[in-house]
N, C-alpha and C positions, 0 to 999 in steps of 0.2 A: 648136769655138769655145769660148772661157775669157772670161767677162766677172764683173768683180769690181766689186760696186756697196756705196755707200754708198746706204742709204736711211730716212729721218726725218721725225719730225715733232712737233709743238707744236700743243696746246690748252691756249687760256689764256681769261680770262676765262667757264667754261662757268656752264652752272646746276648749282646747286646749295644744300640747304637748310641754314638756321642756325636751330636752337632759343634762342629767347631762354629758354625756361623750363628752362636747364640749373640744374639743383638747384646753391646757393652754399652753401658750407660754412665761405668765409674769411673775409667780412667781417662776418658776423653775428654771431659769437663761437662757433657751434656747433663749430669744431673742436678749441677751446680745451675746452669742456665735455666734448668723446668723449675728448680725454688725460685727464681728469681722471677720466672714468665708469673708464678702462683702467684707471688706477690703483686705482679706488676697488674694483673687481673683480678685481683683483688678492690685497686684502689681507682682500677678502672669501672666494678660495679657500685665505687661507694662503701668495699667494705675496710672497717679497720684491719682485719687480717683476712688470711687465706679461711674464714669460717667458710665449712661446708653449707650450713642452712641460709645466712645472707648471700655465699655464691651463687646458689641455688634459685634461691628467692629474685636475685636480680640477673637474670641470666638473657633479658632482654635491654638490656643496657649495653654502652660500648666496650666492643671484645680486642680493642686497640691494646696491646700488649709494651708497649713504649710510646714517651711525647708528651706524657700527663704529668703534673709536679710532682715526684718523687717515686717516679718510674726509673728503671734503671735498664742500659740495653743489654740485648740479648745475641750477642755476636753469632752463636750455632741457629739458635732456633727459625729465627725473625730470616736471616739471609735463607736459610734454606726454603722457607715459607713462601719469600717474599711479599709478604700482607699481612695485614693486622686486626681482617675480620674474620677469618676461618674457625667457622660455626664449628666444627669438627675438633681441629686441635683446640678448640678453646673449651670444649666438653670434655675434650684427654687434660688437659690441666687445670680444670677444676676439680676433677675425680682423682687427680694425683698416677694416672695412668703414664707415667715415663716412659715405661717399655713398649706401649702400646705409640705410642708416637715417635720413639727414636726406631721402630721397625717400621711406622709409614714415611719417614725419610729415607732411613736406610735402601729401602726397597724402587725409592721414585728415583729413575733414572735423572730427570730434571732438579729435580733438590739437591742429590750427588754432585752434580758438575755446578751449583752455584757454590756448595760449600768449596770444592777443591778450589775453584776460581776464586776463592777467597782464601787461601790457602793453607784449607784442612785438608789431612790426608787421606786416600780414597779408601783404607781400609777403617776410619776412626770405631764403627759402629760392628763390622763384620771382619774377621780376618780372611773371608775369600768375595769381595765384594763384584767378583764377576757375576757370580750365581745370585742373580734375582729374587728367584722364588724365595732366597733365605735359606734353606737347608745347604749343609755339608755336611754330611753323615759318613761316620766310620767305625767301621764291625770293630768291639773289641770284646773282651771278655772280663765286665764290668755288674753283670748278673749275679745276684745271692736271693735263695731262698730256702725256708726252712720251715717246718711241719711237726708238729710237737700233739697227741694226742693219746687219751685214756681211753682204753676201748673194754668194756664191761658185757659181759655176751653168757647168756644164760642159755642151755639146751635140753629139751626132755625128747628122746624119743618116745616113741607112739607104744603108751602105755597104759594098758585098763581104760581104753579108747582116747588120751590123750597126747598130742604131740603138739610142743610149745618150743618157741625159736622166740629171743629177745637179744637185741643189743641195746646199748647205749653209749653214744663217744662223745667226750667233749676235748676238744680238739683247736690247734690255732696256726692256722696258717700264713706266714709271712713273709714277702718280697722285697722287691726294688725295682719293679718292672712298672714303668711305666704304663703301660698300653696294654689294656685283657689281658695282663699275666705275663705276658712275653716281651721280648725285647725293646721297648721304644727308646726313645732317647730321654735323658736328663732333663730333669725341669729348667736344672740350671746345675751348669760345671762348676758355678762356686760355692754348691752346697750337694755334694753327691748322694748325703744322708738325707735329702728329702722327702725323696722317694720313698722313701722306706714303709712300708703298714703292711694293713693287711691285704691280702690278695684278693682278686674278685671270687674266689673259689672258697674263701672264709668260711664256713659253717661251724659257728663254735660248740651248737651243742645238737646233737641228734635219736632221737628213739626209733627203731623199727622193730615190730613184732609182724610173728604170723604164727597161728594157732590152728589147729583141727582138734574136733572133736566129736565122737561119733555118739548121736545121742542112745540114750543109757534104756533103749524098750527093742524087742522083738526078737527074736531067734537069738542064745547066749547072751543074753543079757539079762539087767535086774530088772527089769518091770517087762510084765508080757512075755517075758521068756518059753511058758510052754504050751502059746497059743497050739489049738489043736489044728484050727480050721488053716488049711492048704493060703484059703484066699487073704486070710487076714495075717497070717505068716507074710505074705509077698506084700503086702500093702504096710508091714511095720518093721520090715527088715531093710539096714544100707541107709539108716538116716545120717547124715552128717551135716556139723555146723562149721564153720573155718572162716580168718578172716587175716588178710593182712591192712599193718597200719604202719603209715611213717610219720611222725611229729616232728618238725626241726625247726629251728631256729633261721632267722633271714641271713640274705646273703649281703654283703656289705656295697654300699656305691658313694663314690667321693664327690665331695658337694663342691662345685666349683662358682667362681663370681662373674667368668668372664670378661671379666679386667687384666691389665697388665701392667703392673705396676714396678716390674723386678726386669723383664726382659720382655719377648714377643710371645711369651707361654701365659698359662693362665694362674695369677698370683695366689689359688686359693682364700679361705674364706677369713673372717674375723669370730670369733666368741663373745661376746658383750655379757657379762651378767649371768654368764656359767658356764661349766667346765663340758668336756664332750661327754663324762658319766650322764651329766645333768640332761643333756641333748636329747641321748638315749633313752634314759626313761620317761620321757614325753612324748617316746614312741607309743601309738596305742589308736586304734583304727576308729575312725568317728563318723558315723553316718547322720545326714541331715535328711529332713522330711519336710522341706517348707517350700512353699510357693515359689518361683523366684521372683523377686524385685531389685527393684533396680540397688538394694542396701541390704542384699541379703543373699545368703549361695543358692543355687540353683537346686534344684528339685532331684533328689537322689543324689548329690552330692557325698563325696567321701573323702576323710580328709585323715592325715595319721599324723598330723601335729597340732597343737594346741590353737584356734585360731588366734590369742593374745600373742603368742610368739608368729604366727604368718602376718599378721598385721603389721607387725613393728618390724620384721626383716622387709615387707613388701616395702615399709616406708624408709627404711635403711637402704633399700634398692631403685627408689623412687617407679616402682611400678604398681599394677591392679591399683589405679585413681589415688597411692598412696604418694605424699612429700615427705620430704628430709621435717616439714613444720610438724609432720604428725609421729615425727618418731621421739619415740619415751625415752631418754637416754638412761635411765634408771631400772627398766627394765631388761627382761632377758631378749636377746633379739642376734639375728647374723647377721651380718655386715661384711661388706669389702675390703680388699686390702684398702686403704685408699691414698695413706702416706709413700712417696716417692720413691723408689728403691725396696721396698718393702718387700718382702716375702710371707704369704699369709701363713695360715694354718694348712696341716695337710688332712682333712676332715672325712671320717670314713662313718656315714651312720648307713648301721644295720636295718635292714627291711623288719617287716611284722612277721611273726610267727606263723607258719605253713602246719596245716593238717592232711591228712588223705584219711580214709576208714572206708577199706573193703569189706562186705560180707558176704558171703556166698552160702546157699541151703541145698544139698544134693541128696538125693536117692539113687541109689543101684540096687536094682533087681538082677536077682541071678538069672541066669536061662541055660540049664545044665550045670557044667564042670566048669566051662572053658569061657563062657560071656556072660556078659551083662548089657542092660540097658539103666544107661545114667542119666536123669535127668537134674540139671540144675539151673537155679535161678542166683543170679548174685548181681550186686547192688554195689556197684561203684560210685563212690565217694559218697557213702548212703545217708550223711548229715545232711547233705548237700551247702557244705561250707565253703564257702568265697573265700581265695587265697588271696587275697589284694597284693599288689606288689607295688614301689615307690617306682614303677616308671612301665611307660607302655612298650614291651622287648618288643624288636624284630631282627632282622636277621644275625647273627653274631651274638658279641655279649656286650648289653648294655655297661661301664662300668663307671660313667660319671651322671651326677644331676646338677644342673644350672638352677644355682640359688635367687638366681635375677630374672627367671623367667615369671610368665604371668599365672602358672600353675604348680607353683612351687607350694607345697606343704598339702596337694590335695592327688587324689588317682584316680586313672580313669581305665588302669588294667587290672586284671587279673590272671591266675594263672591258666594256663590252657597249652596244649600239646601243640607245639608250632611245625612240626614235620609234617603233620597230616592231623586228619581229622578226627580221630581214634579216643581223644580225650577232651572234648570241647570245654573240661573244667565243672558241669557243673556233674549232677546226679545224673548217673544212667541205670539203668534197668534190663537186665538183659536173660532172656531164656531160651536156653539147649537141647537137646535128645540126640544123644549119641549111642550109637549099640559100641562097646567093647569086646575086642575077642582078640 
């Protein structure tokens, strides 16, 4: 039997939460004042503009933000500060982090009361500036998700010793939920649509089979069928082969920069030099086998991006020993948001392709009418194939990766049964005798 289904669905209006204390950086003038701190830090390292790689490169030179010829002040920033060497803000305004520094004012009791005493208002940054912590969270019903999927499903029942079960769905599932699928809040209230992709539950495309088959010798059967002997009867009757299999596709997790360039959230990432189809097929699992040295990955090392693209994002991220001087602006590479107000990409790359292959070999001996003795051996996960995954799961659902981290573009998990012990992921081996009756 061959049945080929459409099957779908639609959540609309769900819960979910809106921070009204999302950090503002447009209307109050503050992002006027960070263009002009960039500037003013600029001509404080000696460069002609806000370049990233001279900011960078001179980032031991003076972090004095006004008072140099053709410096200009900074009414919001400088008073709330009050100094002109802070190693910290002067790393948020070279990187173009706005949001990330108008929420460490916003939040410092002491920088609040110089601004108002210089007579900003105490709500300029939060509209409930009592609550510290930043959040102001309120339930509404701001939730949509939807589920679109071809489900292709083959059946034989158990015929002339065969029984075969197959499906195949490809499928697309997607949200506006911030946080594991469910309710979080807004990245930001002045873009509601950005949220939007795919869900951490995405599986776009999947196989599962499971087959029995009773081999073709001994009592009614085509070979050996009219053994005489009693003993050799029992020793070729009740063979069976069977095996389930699942192949699918990875599940998606959003690559973030840990920057804040938009408000106190994380600005998502930049594309340099390709599109996210191009991302993806760069997907493809890479094993090293070298020594390690001090200029070379480590010994069993594994990696599911191209190291030419990890090289160039590490040096776009200035981390693993890389600089902004070693990044190729011409090739493909991630990067940060890093312009002021900016809102990145909302970047969803799917993991590597997942295998499993069960097989199991049984015998049943009759013993009378009414029982049997079965014996079986079956062989879980019997390639013994490593499902590598793009991040080490623990409890919950992983569903972001830090593109600025020092282990970006390489794994150090795989898949494994995290409830208990029952699947440790690799190959098992396992043998029975059970009487039936």
């Amino acid at each position: 039997m061959l049945e080929v289904r459409y099957v779908g669905n639609h959540g609309t209006d769900l819960w979910r939460q809106v921070n009204i204390n999302e950090i503002n950086i447009f209307e109050n003038g503050f992002l006027n004042d960070f263009k002009t701190a960039q500037s003013n830090l600029a001509l404080a390292r000696g460069c002609a503009s806000p370049d990233p790689v001279c900011m960078s490169a001179n980032r031991n030179r003076s972090n004095q933000y006004f008072g140099l010829p053709g410096q200009q002040p900074l009414p919001i920033i400088f008073t709330a500060l009050a100094l002109n060497n802070d190693a910290t803000s002067a790393l948020q305004i070279e990187q173009g982090q706005a949001g990330a520094l108008a929420n460490a004012i916003a939040t410092n009791a002491a920088r609040m009361t110089r601004l108002t005493a210089a007579g900003q208002t105490i709500n300029m940054f939060q509209a409930n500036p009592t609550l510290t912590t930043g959040a102001a969270n309120v339930e509404v019903n701001g939730g949509n998700t939807n589920y679109h999927g071809l489900q292709v499903e083959v059946k034989r029942r158990m015929s002339t010793g065969l029984l075969l079960q197959g499906s195949y769905v490809w499928s697309h599932s997607i949200s506006n939920e911030q946080s594991q699928g469910i309710g979080g809040s807004y990245t930001s209230l002045r873009n509601v649509g950005y949220d939007k992709s795919a869900s951490p539950f995405d599986i776009r495309q999947a196989v599962k089979m499971n087959w029995v088959y009773e081999l073709p010798f001994g009592p009614k059967h085509h070979f050996f069928g009219n053994v005489s002997s009693p003993i050799f009867r029992k020793a070729l009757e009740g063979w069976q082969l069977a095996s389930v299999t699942r192949v699918q596709s990875g599940s998606p997790i959003r690559l973030t920069s840990g920057r804040s360039t938009f408000n106190q959230n994380d600005s998502g990432v930049i594309l340099h030099n390709m599109t996210m189809s191009q991302l993806q097929g760069m997907m493809s699992i890479r094993k090293t086998n070298l020594a390690a040295t001090a200029n070379s990955p480590a010994l069993g090392a594994v990696y599911y991006l191209p190291q030419s693209l990890i090289d160039n994002t590490n040096a776009a991220f200035e981390v693993n020993g890389k600089t902004l001087a070693n990044l190729n602006p011409t090739a493909p590479y991630i990067g940060p948001a890093d312009q002021p107000g900016q809102l990145g990409q909302r970047i969803m790359l799917y993991g590597p392709w997942q295998q499993k292959w069960d097989f199991s070999l049984a015998k049943k001996t009759n013993v009378g009418e009414h029982a049997n003795i079965e014996f079986r051996m079956q062989a879980l996960n019997a390639f013994n194939l490593t499902n590598f995954l793009l991040f080490v799961p623990g409890n919950g659902i992983t569903t972001t990766l830090g593109v600025n981290g020092t282990g970006f573009g390489q794994t150090s998990g795989a898949y494994k049964d995290l409830s208990n012990t029952n699947d440790p992921g690799g190959r098992i081996i396992e043998f029975s005798l059970r009487l039936n009756f």
